[in-house]
N, C-alpha and C positions, 0 to 999 in steps of 0.2 A: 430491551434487548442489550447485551453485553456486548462489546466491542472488543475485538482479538485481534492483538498485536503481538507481533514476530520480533523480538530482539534481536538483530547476529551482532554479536561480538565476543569477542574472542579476552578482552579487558573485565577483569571480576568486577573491578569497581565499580566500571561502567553498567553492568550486569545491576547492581546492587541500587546503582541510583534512578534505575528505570523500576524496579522491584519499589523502591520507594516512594516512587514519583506516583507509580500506577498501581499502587495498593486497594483501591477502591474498586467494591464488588461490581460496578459500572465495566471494568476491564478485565478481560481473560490473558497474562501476559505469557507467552510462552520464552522460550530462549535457546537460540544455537550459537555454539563457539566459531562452529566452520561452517562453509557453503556448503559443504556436504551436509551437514546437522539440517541447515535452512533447505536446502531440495526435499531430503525426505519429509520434514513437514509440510511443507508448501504441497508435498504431496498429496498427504491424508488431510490436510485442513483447509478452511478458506481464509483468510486474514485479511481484515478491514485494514492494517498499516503495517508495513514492512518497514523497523528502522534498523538499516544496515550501515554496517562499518567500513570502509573503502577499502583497508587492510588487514586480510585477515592470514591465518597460516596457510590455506591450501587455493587462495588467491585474490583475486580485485573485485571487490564490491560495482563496480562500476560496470563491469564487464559482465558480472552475474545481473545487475537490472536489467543489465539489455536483454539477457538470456529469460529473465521476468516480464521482461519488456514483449515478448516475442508471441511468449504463451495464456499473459493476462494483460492487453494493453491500458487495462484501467485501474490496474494493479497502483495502490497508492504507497510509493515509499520516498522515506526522507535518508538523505546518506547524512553519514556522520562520521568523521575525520579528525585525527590528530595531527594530519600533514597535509594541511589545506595548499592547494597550490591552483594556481589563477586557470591554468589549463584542465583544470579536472573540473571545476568549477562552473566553466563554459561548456563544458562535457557536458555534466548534469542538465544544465538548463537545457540544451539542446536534443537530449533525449527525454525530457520529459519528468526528468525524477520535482516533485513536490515542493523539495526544500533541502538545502548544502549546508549543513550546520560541522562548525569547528568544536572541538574538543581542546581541553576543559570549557564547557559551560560557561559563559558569560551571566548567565543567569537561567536557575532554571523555573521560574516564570515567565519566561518567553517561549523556553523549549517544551512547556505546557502548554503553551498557546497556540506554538505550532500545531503539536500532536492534536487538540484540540480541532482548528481549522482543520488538517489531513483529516482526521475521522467526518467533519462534517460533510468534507467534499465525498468523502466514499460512502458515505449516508445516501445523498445527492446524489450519484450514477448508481448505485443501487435502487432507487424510486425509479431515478428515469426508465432503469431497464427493466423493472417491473412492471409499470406502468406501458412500455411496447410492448412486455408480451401481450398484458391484458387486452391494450388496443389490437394488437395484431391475432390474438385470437378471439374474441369478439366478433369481429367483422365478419358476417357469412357473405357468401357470393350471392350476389341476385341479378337477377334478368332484367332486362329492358327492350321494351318492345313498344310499336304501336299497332300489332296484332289484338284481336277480340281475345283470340286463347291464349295469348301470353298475361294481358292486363289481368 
């Protein structure tokens, strides 16, 4: 099974080095400029990772996870920034988002390793939720009694 990941940024380069990173038929990578591009997809599709950018033209990556945050609370995304700053930082963790990664890259063998971890953990609530439906539809109702006609 392929793993589909949601780009938003609005940075070509940026665009070009996740096209590169994640060239392998393992990954379906799609890409929006704006949060508008990322709602309509996020629309019609399901994405095992949302790697969004904090600043984009028609607004703040941070404020749109929540708005993701709202609708798919298991939603797994990692923000990514060029203007890392200590209070958005504390944002993220506090809402939840996966991972705060700064721009330019420090390396990107780690930011493959992130991605890597993100996809495992969404692998991971994916079983788990399949595995409550299966239990939770399984289970039929039965009786208990210490009647002759119930036993």
């Amino acid at each position: 099974m392929s793993a589909k990941i949601l780009v938003v940024d609005d940075d070509h380069f940026t665009q070009q080095l996740f096209k590169g990173l994640l060239h392998f038929p393992d990954f379906e990578l799609a890409v929006a400029e704006t949060l508008g591009e990322a709602r309509a997809k996020l629309h019609v599709s399901d994405f095992n990772l949302v790697v969004l950018d904090q600043r984009l033209p028609d607004g703040n990556g941070l404020d749109f996870f929540a708005e993701m945050r709202a609708r798919c609370p298991l939603r797994i995304v990692i923000l990514i920034t060029g203007h890392a700053a200590v209070e958005d930082a504390v944002r993220a963790v506090r809402e939840g988002l996966f991972d705060y990664m700064t721009k330019p890259f420090e390396s990107l063998g780690e930011l493959e390793a992130v991605i890597l971890k993100a996809l495992e953990v969404d692998r991971a609530y994916r079983e788990i939720g399949e595995l409550r439906i299966r239990i939770n539809g399984a289970v039929e109702p039965s009786m208990q009694g210490r009647s002759p006609q119930i036993a």
